[in-house]
C-alpha positions as CSV (number, residue, x, y, z in Angstrom):
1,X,8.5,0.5,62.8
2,X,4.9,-0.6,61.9
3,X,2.9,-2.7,64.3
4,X,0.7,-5.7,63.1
5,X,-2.5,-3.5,62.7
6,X,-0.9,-0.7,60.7
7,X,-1.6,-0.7,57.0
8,X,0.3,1.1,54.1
9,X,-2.3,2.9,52.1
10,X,-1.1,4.5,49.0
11,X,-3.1,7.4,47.3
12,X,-2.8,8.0,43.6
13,X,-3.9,11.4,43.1
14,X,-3.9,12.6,39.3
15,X,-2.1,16.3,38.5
16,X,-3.8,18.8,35.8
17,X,-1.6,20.5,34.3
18,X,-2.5,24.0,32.2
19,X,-1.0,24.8,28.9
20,X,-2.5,26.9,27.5
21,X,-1.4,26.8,23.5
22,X,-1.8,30.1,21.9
23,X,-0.2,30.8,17.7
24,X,0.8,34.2,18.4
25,X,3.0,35.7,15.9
26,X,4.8,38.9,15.1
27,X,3.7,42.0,12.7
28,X,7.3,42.8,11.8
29,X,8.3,46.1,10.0
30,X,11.3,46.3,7.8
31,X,13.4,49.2,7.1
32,X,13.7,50.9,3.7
33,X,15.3,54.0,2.5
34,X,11.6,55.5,1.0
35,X,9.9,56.0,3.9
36,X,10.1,59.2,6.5
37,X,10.5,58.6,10.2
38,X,7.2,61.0,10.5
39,X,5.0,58.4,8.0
40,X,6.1,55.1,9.7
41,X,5.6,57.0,13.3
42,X,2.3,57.9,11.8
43,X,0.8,54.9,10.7
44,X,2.0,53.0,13.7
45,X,-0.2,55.5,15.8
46,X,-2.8,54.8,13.4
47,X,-3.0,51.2,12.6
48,X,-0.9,49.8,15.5
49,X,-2.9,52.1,17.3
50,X,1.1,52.7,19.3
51,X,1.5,56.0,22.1
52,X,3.9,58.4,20.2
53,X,6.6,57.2,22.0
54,X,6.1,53.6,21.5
55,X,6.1,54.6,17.3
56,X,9.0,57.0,17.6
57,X,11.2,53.9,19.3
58,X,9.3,51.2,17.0
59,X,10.5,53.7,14.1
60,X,14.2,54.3,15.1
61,X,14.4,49.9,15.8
62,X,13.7,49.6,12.0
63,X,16.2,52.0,11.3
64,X,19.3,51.1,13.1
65,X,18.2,47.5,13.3
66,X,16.8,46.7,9.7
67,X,13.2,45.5,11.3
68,X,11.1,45.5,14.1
69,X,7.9,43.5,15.7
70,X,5.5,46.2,16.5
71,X,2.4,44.3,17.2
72,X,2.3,40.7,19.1
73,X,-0.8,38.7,18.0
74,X,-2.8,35.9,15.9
75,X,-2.8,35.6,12.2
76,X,-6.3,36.7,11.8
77,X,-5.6,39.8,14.6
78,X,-2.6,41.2,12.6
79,X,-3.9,40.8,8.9
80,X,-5.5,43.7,8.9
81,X,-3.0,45.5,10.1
82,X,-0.2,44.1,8.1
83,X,-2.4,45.2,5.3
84,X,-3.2,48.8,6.2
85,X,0.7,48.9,6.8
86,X,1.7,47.8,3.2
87,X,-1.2,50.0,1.4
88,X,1.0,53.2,3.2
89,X,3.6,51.5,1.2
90,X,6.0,50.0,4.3
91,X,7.1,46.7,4.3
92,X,5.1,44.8,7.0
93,X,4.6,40.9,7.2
94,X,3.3,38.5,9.7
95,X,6.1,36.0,11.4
């Protein structure tokens, strides 16, 4: 119970909020039946710069899956890579 003296005071206090808005997209790899397990393994290692481990299991996703995203990044981040990808004649492209 408030007494005579007592006042209400109401405090507006203003929230920031953080978003952070990023356009991160996928270099995606797709399967074909040209290409050997050892030259996609390799070019990940050397374009995607991937561990051997991380190519092998990139490698055997686009084979039993039909396509995988090997690389997470912006447009201008993956181009070159997507390029360098499709000039050792796999199927890459940014999604």
């Amino acid at each position: 119970m408030k007494t005579a003296y007592q006042e209400e005071v109401l405090t507006e206090v203003d929230v920031l909020e953080a978003v952070e808005t990023t356009d991160l997209m996928d270099l995606v790899v797709f399967n074909d039946d040209v290409n050997t397990f050892d030259h996609v393994i390799e070019t990940l290692i050397r374009v995607c710069e991937h561990t051997a481990e991380q190519a092998e299991q990139c490698t055997l996703i686009i084979h039993y899956k039909g396509k995988c995203a090997v690389k997470k990044g912006t447009f201008d981040f993956l181009r070159p890579m997507r390029e360098a990808i499709c000039e050792a004649g796999i199927d890459a492209r940014i999604l």
